[in-house]
Biopython code that builds the backbone (N, CA, C, O; Angstrom):
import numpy as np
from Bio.PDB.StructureBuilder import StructureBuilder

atoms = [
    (1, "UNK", "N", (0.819, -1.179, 0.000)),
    (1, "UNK", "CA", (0.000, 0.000, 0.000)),
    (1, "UNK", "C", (0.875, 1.261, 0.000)),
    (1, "UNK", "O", (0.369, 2.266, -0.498)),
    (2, "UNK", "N", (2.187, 1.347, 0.518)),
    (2, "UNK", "CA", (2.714, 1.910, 1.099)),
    (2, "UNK", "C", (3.508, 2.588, -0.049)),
    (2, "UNK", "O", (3.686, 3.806, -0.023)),
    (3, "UNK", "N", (4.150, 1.553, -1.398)),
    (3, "UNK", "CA", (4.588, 1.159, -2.400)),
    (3, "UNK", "C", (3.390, 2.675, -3.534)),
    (3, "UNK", "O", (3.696, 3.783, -3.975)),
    (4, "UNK", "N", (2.177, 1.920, -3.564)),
    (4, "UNK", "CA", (1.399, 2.621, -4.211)),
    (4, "UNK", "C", (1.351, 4.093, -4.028)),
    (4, "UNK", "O", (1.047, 4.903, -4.903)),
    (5, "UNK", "N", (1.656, 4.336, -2.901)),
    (5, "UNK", "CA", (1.651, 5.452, -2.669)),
    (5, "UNK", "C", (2.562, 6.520, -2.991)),
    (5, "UNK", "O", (2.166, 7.675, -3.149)),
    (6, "UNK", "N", (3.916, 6.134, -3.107)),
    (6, "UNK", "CA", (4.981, 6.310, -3.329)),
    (6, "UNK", "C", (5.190, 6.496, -4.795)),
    (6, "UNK", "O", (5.908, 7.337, -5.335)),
    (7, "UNK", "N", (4.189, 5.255, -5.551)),
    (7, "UNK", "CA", (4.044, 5.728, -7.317)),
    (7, "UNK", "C", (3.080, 6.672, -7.238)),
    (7, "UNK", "O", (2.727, 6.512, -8.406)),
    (8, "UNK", "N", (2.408, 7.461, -6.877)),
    (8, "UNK", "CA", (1.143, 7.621, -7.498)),
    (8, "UNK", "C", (1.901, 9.572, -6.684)),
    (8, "UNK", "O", (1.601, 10.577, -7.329)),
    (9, "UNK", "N", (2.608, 9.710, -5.619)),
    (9, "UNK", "CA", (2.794, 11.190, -5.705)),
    (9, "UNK", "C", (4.457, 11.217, -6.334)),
    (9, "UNK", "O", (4.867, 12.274, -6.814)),
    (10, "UNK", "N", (5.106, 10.338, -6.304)),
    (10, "UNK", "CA", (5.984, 10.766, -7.416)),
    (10, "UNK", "C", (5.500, 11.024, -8.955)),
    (10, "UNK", "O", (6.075, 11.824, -9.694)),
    (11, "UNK", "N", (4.639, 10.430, -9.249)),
    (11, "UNK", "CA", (3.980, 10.851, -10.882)),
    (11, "UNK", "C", (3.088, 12.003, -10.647)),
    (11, "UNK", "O", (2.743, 12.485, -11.725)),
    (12, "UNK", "N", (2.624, 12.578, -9.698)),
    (12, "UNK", "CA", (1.419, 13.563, -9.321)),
    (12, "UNK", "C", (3.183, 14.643, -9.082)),
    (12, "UNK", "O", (3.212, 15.674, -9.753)),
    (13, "UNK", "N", (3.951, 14.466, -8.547)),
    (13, "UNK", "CA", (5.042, 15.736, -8.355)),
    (13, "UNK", "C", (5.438, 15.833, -9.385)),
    (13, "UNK", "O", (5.509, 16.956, -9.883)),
    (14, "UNK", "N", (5.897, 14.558, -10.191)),
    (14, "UNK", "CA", (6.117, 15.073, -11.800)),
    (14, "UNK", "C", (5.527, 16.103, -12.633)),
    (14, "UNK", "O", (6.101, 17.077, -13.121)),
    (15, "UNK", "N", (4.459, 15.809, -12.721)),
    (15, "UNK", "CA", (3.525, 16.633, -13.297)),
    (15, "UNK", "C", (3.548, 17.968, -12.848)),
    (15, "UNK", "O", (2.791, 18.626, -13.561)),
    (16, "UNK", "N", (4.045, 18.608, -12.041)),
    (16, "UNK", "CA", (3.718, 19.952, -11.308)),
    (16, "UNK", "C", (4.775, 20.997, -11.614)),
    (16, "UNK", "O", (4.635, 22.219, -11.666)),
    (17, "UNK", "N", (6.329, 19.945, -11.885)),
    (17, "UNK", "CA", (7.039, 20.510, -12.536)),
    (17, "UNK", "C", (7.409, 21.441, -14.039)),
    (17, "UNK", "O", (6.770, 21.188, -15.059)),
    (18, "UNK", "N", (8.092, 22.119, -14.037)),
    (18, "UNK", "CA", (8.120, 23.446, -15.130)),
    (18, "UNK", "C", (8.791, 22.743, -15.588)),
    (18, "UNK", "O", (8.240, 22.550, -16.672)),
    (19, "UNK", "N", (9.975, 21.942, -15.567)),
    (19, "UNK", "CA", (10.861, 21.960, -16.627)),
    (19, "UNK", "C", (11.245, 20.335, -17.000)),
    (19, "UNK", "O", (11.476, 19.614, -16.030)),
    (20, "UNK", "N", (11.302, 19.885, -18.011)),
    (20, "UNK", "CA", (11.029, 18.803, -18.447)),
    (20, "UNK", "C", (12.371, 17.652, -18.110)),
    (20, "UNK", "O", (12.244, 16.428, -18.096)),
    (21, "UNK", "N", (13.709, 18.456, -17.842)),
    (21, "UNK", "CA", (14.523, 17.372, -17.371)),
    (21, "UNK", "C", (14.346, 17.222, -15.591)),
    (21, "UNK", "O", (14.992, 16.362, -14.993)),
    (22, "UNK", "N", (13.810, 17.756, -15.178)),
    (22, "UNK", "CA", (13.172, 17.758, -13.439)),
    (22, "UNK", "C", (12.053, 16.728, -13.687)),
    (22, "UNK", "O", (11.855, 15.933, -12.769)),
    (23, "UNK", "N", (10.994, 16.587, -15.230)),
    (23, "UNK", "CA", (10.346, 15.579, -15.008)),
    (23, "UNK", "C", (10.856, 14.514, -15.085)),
    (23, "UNK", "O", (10.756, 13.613, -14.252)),
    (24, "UNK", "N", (11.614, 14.485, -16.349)),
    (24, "UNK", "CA", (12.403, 13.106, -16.109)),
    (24, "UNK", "C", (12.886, 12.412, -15.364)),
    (24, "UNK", "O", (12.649, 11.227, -15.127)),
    (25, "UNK", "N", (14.066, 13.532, -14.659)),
    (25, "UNK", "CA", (14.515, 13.008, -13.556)),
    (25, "UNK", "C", (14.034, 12.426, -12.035)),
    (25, "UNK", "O", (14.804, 12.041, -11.155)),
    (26, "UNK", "N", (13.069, 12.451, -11.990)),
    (26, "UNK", "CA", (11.348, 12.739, -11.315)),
    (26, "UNK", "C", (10.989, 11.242, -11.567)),
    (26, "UNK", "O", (10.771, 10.395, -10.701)),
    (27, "UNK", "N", (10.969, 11.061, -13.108)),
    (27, "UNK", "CA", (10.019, 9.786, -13.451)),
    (27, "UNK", "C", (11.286, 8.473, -13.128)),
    (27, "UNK", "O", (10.941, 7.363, -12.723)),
    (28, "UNK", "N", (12.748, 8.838, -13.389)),
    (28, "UNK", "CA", (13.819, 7.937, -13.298)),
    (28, "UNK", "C", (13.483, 7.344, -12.045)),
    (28, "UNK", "O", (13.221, 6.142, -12.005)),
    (29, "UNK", "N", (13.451, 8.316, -10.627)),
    (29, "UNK", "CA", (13.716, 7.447, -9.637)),
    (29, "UNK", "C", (12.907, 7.516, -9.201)),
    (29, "UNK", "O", (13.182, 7.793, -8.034)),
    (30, "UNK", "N", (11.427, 7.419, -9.373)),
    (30, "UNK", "CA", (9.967, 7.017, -8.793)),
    (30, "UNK", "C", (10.103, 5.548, -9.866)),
    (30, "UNK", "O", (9.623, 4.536, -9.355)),
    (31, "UNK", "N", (10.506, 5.432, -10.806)),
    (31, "UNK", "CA", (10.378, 4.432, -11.438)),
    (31, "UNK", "C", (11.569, 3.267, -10.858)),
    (31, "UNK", "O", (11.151, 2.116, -10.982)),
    (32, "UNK", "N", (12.387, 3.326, -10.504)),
    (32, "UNK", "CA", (13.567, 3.108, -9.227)),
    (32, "UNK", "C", (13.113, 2.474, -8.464)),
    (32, "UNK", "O", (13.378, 1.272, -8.434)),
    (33, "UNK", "N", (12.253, 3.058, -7.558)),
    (33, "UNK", "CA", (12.093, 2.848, -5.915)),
    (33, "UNK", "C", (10.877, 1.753, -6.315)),
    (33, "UNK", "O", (11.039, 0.553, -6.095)),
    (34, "UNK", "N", (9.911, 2.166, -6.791)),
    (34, "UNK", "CA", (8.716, 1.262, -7.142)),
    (34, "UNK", "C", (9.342, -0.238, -7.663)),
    (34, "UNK", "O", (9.456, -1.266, -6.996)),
    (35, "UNK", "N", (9.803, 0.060, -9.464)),
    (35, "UNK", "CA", (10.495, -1.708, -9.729)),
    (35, "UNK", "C", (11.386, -2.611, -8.590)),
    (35, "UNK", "O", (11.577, -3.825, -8.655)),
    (36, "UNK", "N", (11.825, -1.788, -7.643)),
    (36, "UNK", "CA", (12.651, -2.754, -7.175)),
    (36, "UNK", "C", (11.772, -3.159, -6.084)),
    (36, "UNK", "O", (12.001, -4.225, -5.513)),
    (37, "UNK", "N", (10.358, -2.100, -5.579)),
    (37, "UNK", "CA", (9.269, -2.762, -4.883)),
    (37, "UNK", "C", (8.605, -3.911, -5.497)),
    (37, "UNK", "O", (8.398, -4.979, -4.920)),
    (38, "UNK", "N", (8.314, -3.656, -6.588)),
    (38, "UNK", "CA", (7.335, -4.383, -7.314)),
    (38, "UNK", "C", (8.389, -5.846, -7.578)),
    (38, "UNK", "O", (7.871, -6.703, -6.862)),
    (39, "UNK", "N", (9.297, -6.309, -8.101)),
    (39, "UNK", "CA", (10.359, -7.140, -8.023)),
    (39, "UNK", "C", (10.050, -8.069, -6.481)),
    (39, "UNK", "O", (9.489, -9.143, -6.264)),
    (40, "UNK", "N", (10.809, -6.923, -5.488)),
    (40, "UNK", "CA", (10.729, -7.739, -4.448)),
    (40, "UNK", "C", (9.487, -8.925, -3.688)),
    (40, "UNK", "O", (9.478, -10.006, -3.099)),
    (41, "UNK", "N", (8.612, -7.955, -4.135)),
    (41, "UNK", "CA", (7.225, -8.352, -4.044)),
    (41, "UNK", "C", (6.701, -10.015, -5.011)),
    (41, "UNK", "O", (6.320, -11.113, -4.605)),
    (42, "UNK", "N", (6.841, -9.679, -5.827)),
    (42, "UNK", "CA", (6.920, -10.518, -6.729)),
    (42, "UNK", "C", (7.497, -11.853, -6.649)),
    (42, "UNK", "O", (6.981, -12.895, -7.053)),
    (43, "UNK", "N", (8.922, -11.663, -5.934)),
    (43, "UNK", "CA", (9.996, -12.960, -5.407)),
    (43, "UNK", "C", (9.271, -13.481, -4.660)),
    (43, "UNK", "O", (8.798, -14.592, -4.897)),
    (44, "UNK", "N", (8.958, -12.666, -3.363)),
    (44, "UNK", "CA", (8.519, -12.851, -1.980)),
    (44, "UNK", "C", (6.763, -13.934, -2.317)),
    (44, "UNK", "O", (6.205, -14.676, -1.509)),
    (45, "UNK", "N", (6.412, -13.670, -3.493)),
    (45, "UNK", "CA", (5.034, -13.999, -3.526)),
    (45, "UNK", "C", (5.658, -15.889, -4.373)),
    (45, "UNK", "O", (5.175, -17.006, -4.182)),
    (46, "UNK", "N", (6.624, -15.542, -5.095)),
    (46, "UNK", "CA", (7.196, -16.903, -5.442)),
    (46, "UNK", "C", (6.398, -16.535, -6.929)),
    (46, "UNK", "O", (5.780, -17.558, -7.225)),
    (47, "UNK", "N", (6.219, -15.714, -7.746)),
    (47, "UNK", "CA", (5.960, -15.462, -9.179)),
    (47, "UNK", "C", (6.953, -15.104, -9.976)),
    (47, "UNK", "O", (6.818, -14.968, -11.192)),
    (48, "UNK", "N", (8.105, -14.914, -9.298)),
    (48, "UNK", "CA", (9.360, -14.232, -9.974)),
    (48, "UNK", "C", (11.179, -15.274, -9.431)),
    (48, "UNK", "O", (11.603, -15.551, -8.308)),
    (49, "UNK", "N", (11.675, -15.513, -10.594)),
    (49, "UNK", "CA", (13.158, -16.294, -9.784)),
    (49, "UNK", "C", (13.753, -15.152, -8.799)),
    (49, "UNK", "O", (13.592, -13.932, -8.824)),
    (50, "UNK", "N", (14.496, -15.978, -7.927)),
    (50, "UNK", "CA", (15.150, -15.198, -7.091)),
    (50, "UNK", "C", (16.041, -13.857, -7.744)),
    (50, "UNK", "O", (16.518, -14.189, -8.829)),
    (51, "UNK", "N", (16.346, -12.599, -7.411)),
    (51, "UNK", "CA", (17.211, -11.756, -8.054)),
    (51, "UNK", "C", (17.927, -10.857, -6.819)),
    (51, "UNK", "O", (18.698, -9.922, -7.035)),
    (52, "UNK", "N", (17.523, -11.324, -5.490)),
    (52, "UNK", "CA", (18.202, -10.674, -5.079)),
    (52, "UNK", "C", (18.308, -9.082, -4.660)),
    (52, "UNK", "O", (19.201, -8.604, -3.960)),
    (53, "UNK", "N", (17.449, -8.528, -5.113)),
    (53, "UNK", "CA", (17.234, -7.109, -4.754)),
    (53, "UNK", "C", (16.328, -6.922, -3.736)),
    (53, "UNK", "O", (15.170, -7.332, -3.649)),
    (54, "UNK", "N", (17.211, -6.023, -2.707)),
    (54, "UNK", "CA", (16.216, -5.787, -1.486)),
    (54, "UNK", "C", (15.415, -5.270, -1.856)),
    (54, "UNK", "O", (15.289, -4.894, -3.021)),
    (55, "UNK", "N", (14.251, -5.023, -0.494)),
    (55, "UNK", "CA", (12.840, -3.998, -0.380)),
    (55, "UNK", "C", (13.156, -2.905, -0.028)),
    (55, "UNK", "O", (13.622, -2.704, 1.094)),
    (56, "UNK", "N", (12.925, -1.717, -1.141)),
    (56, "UNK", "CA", (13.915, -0.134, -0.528)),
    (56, "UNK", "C", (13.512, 0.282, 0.865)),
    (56, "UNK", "O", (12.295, 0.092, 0.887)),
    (57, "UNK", "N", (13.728, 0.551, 1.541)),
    (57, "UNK", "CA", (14.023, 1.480, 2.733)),
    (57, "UNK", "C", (13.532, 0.200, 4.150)),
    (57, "UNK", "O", (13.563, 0.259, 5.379)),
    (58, "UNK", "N", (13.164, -0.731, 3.272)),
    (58, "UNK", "CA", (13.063, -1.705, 4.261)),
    (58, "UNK", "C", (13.989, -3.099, 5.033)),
    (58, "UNK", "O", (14.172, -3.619, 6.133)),
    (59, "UNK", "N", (14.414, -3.245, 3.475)),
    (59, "UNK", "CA", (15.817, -4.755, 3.790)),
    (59, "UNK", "C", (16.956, -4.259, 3.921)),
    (59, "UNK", "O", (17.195, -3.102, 3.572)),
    (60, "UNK", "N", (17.898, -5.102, 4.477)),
    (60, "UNK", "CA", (19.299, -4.734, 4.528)),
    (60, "UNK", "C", (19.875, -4.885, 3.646)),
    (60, "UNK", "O", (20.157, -5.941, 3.079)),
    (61, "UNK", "N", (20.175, -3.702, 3.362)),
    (61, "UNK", "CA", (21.656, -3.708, 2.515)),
    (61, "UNK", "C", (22.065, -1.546, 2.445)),
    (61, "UNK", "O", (21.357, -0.559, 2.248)),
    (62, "UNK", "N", (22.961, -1.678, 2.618)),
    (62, "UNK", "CA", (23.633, -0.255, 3.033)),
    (62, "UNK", "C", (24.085, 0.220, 1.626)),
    (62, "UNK", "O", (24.256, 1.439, 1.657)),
    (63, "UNK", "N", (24.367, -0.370, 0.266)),
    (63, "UNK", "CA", (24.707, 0.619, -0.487)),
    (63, "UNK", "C", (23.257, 0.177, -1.100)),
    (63, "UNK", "O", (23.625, 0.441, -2.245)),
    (64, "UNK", "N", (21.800, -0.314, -1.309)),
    (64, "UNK", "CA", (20.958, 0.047, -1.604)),
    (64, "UNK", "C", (20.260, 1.258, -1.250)),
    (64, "UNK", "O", (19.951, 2.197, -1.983)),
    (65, "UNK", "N", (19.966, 1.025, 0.532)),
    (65, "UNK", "CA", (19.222, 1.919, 1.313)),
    (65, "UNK", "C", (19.949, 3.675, 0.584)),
    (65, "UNK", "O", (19.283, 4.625, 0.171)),
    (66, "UNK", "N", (21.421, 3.556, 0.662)),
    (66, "UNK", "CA", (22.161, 4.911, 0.387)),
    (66, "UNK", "C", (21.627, 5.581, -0.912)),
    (66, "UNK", "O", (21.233, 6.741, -1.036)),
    (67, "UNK", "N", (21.708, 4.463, -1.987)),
    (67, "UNK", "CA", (21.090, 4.933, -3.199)),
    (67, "UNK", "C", (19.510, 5.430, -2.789)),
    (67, "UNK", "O", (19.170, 6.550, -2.407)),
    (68, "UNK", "N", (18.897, 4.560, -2.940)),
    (68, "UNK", "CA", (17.170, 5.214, -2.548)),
    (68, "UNK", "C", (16.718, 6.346, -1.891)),
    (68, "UNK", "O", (15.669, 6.911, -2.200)),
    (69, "UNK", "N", (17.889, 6.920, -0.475)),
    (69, "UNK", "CA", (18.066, 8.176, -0.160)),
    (69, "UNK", "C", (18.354, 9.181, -0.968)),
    (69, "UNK", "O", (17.842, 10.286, -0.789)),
    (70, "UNK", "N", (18.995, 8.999, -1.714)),
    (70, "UNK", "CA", (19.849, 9.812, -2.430)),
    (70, "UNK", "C", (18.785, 9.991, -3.494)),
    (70, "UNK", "O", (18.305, 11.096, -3.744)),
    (71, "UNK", "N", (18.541, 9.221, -3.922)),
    (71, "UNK", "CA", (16.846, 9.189, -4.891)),
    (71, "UNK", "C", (16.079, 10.301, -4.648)),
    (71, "UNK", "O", (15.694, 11.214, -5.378)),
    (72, "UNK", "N", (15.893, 9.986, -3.190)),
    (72, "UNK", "CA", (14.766, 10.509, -2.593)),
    (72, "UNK", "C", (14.482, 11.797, -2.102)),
    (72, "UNK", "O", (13.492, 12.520, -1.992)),
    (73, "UNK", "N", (16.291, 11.863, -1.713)),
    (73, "UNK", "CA", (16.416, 13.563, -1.523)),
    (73, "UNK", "C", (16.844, 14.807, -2.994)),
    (73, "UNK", "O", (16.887, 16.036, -2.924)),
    (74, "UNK", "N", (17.045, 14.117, -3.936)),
    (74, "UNK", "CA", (16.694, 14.313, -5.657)),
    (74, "UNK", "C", (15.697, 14.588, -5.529)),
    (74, "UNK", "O", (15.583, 15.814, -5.519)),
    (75, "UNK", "N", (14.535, 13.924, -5.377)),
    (75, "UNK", "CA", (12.889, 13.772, -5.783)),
    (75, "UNK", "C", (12.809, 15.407, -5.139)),
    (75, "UNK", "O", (12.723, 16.400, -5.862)),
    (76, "UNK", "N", (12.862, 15.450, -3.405)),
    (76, "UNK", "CA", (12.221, 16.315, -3.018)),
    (76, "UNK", "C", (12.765, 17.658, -3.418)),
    (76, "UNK", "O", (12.164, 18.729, -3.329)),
    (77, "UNK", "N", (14.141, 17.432, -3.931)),
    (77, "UNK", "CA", (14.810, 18.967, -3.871)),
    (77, "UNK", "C", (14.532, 19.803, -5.397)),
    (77, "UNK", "O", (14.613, 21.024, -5.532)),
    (78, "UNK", "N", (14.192, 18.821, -6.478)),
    (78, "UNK", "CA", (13.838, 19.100, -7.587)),
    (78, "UNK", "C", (12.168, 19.358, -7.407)),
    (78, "UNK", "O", (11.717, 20.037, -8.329)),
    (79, "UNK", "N", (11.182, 18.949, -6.407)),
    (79, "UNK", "CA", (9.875, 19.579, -5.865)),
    (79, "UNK", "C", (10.138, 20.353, -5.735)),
    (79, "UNK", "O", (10.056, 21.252, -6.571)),
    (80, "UNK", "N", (10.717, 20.485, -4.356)),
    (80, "UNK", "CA", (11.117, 22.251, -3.677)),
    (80, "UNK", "C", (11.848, 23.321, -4.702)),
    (80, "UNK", "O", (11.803, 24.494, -4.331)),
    (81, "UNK", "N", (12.338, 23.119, -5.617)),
    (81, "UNK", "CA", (13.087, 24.057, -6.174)),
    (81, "UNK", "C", (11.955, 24.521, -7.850)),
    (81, "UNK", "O", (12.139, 25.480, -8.600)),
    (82, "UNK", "N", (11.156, 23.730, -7.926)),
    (82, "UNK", "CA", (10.204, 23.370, -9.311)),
    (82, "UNK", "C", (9.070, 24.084, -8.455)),
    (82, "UNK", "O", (9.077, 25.111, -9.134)),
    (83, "UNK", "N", (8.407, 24.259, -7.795)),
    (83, "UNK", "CA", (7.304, 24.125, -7.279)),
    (83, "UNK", "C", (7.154, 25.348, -6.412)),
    (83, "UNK", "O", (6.856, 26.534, -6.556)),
    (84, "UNK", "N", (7.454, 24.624, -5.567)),
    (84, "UNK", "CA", (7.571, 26.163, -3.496)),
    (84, "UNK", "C", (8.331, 27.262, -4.084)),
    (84, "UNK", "O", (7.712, 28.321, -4.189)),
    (85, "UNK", "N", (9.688, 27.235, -4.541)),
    (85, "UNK", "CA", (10.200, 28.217, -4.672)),
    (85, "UNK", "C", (9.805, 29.332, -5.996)),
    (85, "UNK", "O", (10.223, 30.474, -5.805)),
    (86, "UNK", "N", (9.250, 29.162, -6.954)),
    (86, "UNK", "CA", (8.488, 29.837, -7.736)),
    (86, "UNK", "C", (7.691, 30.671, -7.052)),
    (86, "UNK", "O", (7.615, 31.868, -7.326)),
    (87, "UNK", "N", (6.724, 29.844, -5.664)),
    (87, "UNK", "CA", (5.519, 30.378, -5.393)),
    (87, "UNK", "C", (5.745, 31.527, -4.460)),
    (87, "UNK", "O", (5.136, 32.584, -4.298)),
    (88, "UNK", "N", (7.150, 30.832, -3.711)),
    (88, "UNK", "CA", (7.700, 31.946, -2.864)),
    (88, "UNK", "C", (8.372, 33.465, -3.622)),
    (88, "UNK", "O", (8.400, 34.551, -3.042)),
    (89, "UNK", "N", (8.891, 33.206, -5.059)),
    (89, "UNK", "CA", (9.378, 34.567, -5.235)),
    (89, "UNK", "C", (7.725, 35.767, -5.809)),
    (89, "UNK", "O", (7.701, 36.994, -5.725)),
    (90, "UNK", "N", (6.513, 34.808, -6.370)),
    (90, "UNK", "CA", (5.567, 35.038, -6.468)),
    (90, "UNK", "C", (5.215, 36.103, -5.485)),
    (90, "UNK", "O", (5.070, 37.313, -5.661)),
    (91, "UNK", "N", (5.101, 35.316, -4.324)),
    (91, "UNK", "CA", (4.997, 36.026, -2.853)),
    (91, "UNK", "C", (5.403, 37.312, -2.737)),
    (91, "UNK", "O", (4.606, 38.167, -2.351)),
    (92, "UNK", "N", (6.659, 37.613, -3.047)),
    (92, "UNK", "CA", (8.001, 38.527, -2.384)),
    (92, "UNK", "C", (7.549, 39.878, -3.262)),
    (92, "UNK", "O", (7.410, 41.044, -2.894)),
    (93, "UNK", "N", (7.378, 39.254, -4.564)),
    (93, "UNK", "CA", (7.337, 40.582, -5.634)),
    (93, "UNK", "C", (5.528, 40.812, -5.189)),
    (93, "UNK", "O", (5.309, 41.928, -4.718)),
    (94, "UNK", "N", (4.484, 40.033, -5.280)),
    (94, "UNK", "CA", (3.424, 41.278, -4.665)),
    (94, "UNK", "C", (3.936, 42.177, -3.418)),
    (94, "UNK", "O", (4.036, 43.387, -3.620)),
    (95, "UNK", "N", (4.237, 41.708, -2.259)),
    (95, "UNK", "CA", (4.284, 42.420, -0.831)),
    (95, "UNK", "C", (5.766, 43.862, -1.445)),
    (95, "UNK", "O", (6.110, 44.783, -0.703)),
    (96, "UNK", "N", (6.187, 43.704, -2.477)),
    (96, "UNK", "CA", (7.361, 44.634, -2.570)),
    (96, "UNK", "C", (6.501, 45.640, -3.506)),
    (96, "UNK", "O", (6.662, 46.859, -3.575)),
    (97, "UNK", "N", (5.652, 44.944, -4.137)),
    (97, "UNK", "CA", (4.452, 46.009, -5.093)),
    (97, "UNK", "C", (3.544, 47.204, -3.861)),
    (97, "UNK", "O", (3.300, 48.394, -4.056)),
    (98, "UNK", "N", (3.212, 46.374, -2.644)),
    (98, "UNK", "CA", (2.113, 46.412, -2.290)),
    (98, "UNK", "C", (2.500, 47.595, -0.930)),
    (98, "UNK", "O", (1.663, 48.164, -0.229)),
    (99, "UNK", "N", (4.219, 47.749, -0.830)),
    (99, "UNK", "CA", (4.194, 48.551, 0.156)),
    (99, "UNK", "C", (4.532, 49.808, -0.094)),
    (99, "UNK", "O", (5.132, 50.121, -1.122)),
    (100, "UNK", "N", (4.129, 50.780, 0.953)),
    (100, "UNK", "CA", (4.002, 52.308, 0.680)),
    (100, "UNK", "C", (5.131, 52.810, -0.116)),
    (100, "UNK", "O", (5.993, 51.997, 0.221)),
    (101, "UNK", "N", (5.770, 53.699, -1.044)),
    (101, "UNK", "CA", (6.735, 54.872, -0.657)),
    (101, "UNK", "C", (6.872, 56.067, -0.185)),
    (101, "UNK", "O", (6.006, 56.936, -0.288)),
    (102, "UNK", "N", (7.847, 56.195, 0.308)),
    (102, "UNK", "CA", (8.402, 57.248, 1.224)),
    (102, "UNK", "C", (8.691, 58.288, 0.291)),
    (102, "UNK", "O", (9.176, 59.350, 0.682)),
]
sb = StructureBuilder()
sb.init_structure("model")
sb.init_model(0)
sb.init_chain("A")
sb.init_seg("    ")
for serial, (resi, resn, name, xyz) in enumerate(atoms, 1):
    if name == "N":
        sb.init_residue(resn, " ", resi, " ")
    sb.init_atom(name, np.array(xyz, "f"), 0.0, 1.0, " ", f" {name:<3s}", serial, name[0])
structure = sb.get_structure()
């Protein structure tokens, strides 16, 4: 469930983005974190041969978990920088319109 969720606002943050290599890069590692969910899942259910790839942020292994962070703090910083920060300079220039002169 947890998995689903994880596809469904990485493709919803995609979308929100201005600039088309932020989507990409957006769709790379939502598409990342999910296959190697969907994989694991798959083994675990006995529909798939063994391959060996952990469950991200859940199984052990230390240079997986590192990658998926690193994913993950990509994902959000290309949000925050695509998204919030637009809205914030939005912000700055009304209130600089909007105050008196001297």
């Amino acid at each position: 469930m947890q998995r689903g969720k994880t596809s469904v606002r990485g493709c919803g943050r995609r979308q929100a983005l201005p600039r088309d290599f932020g989507r990409f890069l957006a769709l790379g590692i939502t598409v990342m974190v999910v296959s190697q969910a969907l994989i694991n899942v798959g083994v675990v259910l006995g529909m798939m041969p063994t391959k060996g790839i952990p469950l991200p942020f859940v199984s052990y292994g230390g240079s997986n978990l590192t990658a998926c962070l690193f994913g993950i703090g990509l994902l959000l910083n290309i949000y925050r920088q695509g998204v919030l920060e637009p809205a914030n300079q939005k912000r700055t220039i009304i209130q600089a319109r909007t105050t008196p002169r001297i």
